[in-house]
Each structure stands twice: as C-alpha cells, then as structure tokens.
C-alpha positions as CSV (number, residue, x, y, z in Angstrom):
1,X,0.9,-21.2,-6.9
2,X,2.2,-19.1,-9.5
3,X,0.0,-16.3,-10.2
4,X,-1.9,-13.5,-7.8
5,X,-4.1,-11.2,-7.8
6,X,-3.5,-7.9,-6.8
7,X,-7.1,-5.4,-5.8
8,X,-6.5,-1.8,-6.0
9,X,-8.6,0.6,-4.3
10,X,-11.6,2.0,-6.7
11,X,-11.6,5.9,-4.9
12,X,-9.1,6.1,-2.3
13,X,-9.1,9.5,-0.2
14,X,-5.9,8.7,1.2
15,X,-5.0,12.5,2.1
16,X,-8.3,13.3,2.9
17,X,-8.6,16.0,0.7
18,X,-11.3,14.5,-1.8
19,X,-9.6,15.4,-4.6
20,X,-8.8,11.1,-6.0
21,X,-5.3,12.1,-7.8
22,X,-4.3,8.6,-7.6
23,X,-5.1,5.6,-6.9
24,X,-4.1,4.1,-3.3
25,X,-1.3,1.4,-4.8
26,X,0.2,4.8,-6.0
27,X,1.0,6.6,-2.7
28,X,4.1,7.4,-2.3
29,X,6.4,6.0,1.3
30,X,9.4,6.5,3.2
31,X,10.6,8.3,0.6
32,X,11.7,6.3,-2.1
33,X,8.9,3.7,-2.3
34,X,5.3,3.5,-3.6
35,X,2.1,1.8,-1.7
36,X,2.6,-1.4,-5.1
37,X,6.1,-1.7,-4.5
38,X,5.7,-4.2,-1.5
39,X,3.1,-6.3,-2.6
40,X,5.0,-6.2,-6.1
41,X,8.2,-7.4,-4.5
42,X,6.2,-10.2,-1.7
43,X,5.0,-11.9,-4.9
44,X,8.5,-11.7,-6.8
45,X,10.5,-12.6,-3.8
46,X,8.1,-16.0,-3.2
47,X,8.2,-16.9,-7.1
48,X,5.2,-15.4,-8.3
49,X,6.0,-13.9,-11.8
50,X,2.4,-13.6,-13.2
51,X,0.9,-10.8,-11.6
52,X,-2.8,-9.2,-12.5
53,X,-3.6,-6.1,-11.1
54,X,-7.1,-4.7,-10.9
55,X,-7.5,-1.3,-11.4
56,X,-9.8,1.5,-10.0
57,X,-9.5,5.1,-10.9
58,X,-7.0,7.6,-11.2
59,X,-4.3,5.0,-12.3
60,X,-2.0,6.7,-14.6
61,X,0.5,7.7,-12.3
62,X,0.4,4.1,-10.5
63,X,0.9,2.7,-14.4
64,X,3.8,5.0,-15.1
65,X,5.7,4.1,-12.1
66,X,5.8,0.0,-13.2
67,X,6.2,0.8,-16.8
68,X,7.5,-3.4,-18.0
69,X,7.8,-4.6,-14.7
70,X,11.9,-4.5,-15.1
71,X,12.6,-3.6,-11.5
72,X,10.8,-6.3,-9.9
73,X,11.9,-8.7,-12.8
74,X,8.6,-8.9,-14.0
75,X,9.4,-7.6,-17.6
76,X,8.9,-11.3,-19.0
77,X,7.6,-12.6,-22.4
78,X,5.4,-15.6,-20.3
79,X,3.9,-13.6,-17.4
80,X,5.0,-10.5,-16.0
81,X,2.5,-7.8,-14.7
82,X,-0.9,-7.2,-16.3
83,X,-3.4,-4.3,-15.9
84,X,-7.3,-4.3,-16.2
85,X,-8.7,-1.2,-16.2
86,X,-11.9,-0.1,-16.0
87,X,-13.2,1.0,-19.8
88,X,-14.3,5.3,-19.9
89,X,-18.4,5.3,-18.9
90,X,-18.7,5.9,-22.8
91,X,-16.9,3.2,-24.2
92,X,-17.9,0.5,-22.0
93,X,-19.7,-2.8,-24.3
94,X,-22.9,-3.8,-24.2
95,X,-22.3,-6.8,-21.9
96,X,-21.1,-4.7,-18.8
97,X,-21.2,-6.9,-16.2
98,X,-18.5,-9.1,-17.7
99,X,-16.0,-6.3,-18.9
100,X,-15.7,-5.4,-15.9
101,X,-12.2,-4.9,-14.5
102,X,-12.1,-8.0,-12.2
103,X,-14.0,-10.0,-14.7
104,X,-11.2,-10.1,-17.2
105,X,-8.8,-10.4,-14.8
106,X,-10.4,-13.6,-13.5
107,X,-10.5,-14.9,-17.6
108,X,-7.3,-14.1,-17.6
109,X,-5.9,-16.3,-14.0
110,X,-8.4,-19.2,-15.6
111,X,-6.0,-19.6,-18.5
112,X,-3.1,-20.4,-16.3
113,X,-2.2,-24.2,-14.8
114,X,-2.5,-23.4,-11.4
115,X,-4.7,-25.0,-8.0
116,X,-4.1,-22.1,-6.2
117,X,-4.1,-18.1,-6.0
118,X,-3.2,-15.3,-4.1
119,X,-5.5,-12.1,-3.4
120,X,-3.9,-9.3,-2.2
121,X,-4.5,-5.6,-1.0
122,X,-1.9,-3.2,-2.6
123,X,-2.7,-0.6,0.3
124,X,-1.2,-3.0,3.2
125,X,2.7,-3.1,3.1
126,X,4.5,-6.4,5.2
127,X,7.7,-8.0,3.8
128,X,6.6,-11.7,3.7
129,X,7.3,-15.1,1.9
130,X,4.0,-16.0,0.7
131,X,5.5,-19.8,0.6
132,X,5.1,-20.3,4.1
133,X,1.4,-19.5,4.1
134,X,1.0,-21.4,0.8
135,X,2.4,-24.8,2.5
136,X,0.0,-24.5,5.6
137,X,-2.8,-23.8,3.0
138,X,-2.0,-27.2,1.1
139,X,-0.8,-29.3,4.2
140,X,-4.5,-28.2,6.0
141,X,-6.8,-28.9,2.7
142,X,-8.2,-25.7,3.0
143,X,-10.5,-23.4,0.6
144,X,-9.3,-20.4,1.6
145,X,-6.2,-19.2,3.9
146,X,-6.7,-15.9,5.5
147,X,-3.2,-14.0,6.5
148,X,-3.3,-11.8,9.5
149,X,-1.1,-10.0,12.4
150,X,-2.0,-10.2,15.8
151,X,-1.4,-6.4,17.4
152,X,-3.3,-3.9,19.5
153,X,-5.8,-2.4,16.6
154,X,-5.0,1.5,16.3
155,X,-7.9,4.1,16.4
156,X,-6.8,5.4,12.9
157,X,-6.7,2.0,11.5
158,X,-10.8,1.0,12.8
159,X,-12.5,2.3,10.3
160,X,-10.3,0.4,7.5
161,X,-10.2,-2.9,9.4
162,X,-11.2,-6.3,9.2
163,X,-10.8,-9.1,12.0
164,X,-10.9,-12.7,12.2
165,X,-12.6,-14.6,15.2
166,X,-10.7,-18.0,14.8
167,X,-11.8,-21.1,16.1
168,X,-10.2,-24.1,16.7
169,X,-7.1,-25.4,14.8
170,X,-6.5,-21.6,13.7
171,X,-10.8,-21.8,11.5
172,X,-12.0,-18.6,10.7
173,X,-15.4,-18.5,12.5
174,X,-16.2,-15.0,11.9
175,X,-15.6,-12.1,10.3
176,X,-15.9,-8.6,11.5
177,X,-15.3,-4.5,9.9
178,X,-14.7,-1.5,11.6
179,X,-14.4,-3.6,14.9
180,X,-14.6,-1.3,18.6
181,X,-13.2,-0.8,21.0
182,X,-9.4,0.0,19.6
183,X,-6.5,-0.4,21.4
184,X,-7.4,-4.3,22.1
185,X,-5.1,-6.8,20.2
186,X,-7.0,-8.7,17.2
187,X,-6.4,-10.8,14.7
188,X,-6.3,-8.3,12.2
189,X,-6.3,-9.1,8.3
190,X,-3.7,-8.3,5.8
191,X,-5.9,-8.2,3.0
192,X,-4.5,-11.2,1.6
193,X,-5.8,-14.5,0.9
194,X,-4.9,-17.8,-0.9
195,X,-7.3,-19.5,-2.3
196,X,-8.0,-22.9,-4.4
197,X,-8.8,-21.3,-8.0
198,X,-12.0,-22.6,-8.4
199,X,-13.0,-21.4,-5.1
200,X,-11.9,-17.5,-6.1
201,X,-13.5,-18.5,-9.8
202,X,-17.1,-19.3,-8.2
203,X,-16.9,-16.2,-5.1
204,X,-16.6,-13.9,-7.6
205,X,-18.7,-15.4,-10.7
206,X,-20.4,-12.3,-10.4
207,X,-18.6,-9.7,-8.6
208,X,-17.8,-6.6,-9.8
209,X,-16.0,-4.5,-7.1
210,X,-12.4,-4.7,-6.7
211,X,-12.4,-3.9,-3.2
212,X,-10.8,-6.2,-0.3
213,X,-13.6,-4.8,1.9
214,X,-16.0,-6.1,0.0
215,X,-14.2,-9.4,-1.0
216,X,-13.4,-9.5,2.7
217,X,-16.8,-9.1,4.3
218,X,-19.4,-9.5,1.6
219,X,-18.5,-12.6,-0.1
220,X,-16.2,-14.8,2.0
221,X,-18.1,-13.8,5.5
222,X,-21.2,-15.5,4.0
223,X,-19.8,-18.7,2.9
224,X,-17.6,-19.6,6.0
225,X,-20.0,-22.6,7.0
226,X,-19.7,-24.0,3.1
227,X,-15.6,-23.3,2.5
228,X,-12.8,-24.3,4.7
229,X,-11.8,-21.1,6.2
230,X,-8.3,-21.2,8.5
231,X,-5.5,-18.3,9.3
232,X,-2.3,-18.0,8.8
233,X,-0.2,-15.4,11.2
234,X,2.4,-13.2,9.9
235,X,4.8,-11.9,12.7
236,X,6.6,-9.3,10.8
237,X,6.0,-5.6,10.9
238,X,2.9,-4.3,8.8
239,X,0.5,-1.2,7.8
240,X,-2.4,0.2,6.2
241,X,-2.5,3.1,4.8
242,X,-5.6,4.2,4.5
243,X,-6.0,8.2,5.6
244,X,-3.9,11.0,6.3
245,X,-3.1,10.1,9.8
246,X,-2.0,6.2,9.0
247,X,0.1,7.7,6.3
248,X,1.2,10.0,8.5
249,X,2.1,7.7,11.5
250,X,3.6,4.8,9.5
251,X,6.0,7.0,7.4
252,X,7.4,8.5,11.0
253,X,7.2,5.2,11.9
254,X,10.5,4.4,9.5
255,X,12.2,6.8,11.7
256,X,12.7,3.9,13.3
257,X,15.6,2.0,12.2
258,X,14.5,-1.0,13.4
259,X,11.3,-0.6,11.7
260,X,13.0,0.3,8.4
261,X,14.9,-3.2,8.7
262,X,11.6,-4.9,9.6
263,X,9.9,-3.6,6.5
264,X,12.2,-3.3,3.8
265,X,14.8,-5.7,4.2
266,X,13.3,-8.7,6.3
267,X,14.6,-11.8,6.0
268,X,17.2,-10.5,3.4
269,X,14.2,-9.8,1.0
270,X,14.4,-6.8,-0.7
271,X,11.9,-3.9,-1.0
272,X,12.5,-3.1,-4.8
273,X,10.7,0.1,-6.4
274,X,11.4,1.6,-9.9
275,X,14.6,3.3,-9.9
276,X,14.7,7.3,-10.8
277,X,18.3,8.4,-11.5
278,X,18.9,12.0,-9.6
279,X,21.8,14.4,-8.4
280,X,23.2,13.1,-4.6
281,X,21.4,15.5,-1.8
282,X,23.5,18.8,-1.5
283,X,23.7,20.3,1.7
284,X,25.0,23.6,2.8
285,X,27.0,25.2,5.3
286,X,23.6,26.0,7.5
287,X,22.1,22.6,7.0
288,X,21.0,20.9,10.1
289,X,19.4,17.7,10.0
290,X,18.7,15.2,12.5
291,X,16.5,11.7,12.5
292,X,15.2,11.9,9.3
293,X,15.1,10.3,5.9
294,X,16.3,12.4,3.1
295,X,16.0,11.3,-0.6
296,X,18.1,12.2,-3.7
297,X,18.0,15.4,-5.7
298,X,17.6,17.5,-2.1
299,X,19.1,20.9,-1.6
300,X,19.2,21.1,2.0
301,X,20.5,24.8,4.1
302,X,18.1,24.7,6.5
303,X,16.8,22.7,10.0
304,X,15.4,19.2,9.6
305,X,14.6,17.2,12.2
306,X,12.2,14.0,12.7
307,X,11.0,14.5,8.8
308,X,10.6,12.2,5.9
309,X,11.9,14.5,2.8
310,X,11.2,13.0,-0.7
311,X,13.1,13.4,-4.2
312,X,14.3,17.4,-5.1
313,X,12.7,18.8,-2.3
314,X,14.5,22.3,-1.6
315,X,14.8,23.7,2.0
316,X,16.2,27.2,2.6
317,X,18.8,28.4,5.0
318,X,16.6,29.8,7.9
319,X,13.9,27.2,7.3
320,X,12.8,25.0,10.3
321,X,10.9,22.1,9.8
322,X,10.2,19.2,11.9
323,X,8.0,16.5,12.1
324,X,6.6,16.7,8.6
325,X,6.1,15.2,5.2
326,X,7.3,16.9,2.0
327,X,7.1,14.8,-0.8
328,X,8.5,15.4,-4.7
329,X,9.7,19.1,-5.2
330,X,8.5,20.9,-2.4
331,X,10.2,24.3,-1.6
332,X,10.6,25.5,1.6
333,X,11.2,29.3,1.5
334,X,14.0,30.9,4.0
335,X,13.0,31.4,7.2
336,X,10.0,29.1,6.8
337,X,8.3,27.3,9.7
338,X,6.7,24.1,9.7
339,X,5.6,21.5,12.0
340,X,3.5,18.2,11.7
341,X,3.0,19.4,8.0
342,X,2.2,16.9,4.7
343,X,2.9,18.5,1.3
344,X,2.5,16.6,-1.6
345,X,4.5,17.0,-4.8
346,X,5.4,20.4,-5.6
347,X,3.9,22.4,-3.3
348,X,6.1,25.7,-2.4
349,X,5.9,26.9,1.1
350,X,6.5,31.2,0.7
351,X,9.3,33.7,2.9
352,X,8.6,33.3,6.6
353,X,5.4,31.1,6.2
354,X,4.7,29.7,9.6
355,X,2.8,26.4,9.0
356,X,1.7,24.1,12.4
357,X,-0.9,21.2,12.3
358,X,-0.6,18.6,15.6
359,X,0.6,14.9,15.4
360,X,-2.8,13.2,15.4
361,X,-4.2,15.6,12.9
362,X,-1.3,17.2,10.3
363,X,-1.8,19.2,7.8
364,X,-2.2,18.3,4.4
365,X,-1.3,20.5,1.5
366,X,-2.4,19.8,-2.1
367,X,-0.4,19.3,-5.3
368,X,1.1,22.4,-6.4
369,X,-0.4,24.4,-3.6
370,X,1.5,28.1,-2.8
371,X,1.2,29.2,0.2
C-alpha cells in the first residue's frame, strides 16, 4: 500500500457560526497543529508518500499551510501530496460528473502499482501505524478493513458518528449513524478504511461526494453482503472534531499530559505540522499562568489558567482568563475577563470586557471580532 486517500469535509461548521471560513482539515489544535497534520503524518510515518487529498470548499488557508509537503517529507519529484479541487460553478466542463473532485482523484490512484488503498477522514486525529491494520487486511483476504476505537460514545460526538456492529471473526455486519443512546461504549469508526483498489475504483465509479459519511453509510453499508467487510481496533487515544463543543473538549483535553503523549508522540511517531518561525513567549512581571499550553510569539502579563493560547496572542496585566481558547493574535485588553471563551484569530477582547460562556456550551467569537 503506498498511496491514500485523504476526504475533506465539503461545508464544515466546525464553530458553529455558519460562516465556512475553512475547510475542516484546516482547524487549527492544541496550539501548534492543524486538523491535516495528523492524518498527514499517520501516512508519512507508515510509508505512504503519495498522498491525494480531496478538497471541498474554503481551502485556501488549508493549501497554504502544506505549501510542498516539506515538513512531512512529502516534497518529492515521484509522489508527494496532491490536491483536487472542486472547479468555480462557472468554469466547470461540460462532462461534470467526471471532473468532479473525487473523480480525478480516483484517475489519478488508478495510475499507481498498487492492490491496496487507504481512505481517510482529515477531521479524526489518532497517532497510528497504518501497517498493522494493512497486514490483518492482507492476512484476512478482505475487501475492505474498517478501523475503529472501542469507547463510551460522547453526546457531542452522536450526531457525527458512525458504528460498526461486528460479527464473528471481527465482520462488519452492520452499519449505523448518529447512533442513541450515548454514553454506551461502541465500536466507533475512525473514518478510515483500506481497501483492495479495485474495490474503492468500482464503490465510487460514480460518486461524487467527498464525504466519509456518505462513503461510510451510503455506499459501503449497502454492499456488506457482496464485499468482505472486517475491523480492525485501534487502542490509542482519538477525536473528532466536528463542532464547537468537540473542539472545545478535545483541545482541553491536551491539558492532559498524558493525553498530549498519547496523541502526538505515540509510539515515538511524531506529530509533524508546518513550522512558523516566531519570537519565544515573553512574560512579565504580573504574568500568572498555570495548566495551560502557550505557543510562540505570546506577550503574556496577565492570569492564565486551564487555557490553550495560540501563536502572538497578547494578554494584559490585569486580564483573567481561564478555561478558554484564543487562537492566532488575539488581544486581551487589561483587566479583561474571560471564562469558557473561543476566539478565533485576531479577535481583540476591549478594557474591562467581562466575557463568560459555560463548559458544555462556550462561547465562540469570530475572526477579527472587537468586542
């Protein structure tokens, strides 16, 4: 197996907000990392070096971040990363069913010398070696080989989810989304799946969508009499970010440092994300932080504690904030308040603003908001 397929979300709402700034793979984490970076580094770590990835809206931001690949070694003559976009509504050819994103993507994986090929969902992060799942998939003579983790299924995550009845020897029988009640473990997909290439060529012959959802429950759900369907269980740590709240959640979650080590350095494989040179964090002589991650480029003076602060955020002496979000160049004004806040990138937070939102439902504040 060396080449995969990576499906990108075509309108994520990640933040709730409706507004589609980026695409999902784009979303920024724990600070220094994007949403791509771990699926980009699970295929590099288990010697996948050709890399397609299928591209929804809002994608500029997501294409600027990879740039040549370099970081994740993927800036190759033979190989490397490739992007399908959708064509602009008034460019698109005549044929439009088969200039489709997905559809040239899949010309493209034809071309290679490969029996087998990895589908994956750029908005679930795991650190995994995709080996170990490839040798069960040969040794069992399967179609298809669906990766999941069994855990309690979180009410945030329902909505987003997709589950796996298994039958015996580990045979997908069934397939279910948005599964109830929560809080019951499942076999719970990670959105990624190996398959034997003609397999993935025939499934999606005539697909169009480049969502796992769909790919998930519309067009392997149907053919689990016809295909050899079996699991394979990943034990690591893992998340979906798929709203506010799960963003929210799993990025407090690396407040953890056990969860940190879990995630970005498991099994001694690096996490790797595109590198953005910046001054060390400065902090003054009223700084006070406590159990949180802070980033490069920060000016901190003021009270942090339980926070995730990205790059060049700025918090003034006499600010307070705790258990929040600020991402890229937010500015905290003295005296400031906040608790259970998101900002995204630079947002600025006025004198003496007091800001609350609650831990299942924080409050999200827009790019370059003022408040």
């Amino acid at each position: 197996m060396n080449v995969g397929l990576c499906l990108s979300d075509l309108h994520p709402q990640v933040y709730g907000d409706g507004s589609g700034i980026r695409t999902a793979a784009a979303v920024h984490f724990a600070g220094n990392f994007r949403l791509i970076d771990f699926m980009l580094s699970n295929l590099v770590n288990s010697g996948i070096y050709s890399i397609a990835i299928v591209l929804g809206s809002q994608y500029q931001s997501l294409l600027g971040h990879i740039g040549s690949g370099r970081e994740w070694d993927l800036a190759r003559s033979s190989g490397g990363v490739n992007f399908f976009p959708p064509y602009p509504v008034t460019e698109r050819p005549f044929n439009e069913m088969r200039d489709e994103p997905l559809q040239r993507a899949l010309t493209y994986i034809e071309s290679f010398k490969t029996d087998h090929v990895l589908v994956a969902d750029c908005s679930t992060i795991y650190n995994i070696d995709f080996r170990e799942a490839l040798a069960h998939h040969v040794a069992s003579s399967s179609d298809v080989t669906a990766i999941y983790v069994r855990k309690a299924l979180l009410e945030m995550d329902q909505p987003h989810a997709v589950v796996y009845k298994l039958g015996s020897k580990g045979r997908v029988s069934d397939v279910t989304i948005n599964p109830s009640p929560p809080g019951e473990e499942m076999n719970i997909s990670l959105g990624a799946y190996i398959l034997k290439k003609h397999v993935l060529l025939r499934l999606l012959a005539r697909e169009r969508s480049c969502d796992i959802m769909k790919f998930s429950y519309g067009l392997l759900a149907p053919n689990l009499k016809s295909l050899k369907v079996t699991s394979w269980r990943f034990d690591g740590y893992s998340a979906r970010i798929s709203s506010l709240n799960s963003f929210f959640h799993y990025n407090m979650d690396m407040l953890d440092p056990e969860n940190r080590e879990a995630l970005i350095y498991s099994g001694g494989r690096r996490i790797h994300t595109s590198v953005r040179n910046s001054l060390p964090t400065k902090y003054g002589l009223t700084a006070d932080v406590r159990n949180s991650i802070v980033s490069n480029g920060c000016i901190i003076e003021g009270t942090v504690e339980n926070c995730v602060i990205y790059r060049d955020v700025q918090i003034r002496a006499g600010a307070v904030v705790r258990n929040s979000i600020l991402q890229r160049s937010t500015v905290v004004g003295p005296n400031a308040e906040l608790n259970w806040i998101v900002t995204d990138h630079d947002v600025i937070i006025s004198e003496n603003r007091n800001l609350l939102g609650y831990r299942t439902h924080p409050t999200y504040i827009g790019v370059g908001k003022v408040v």
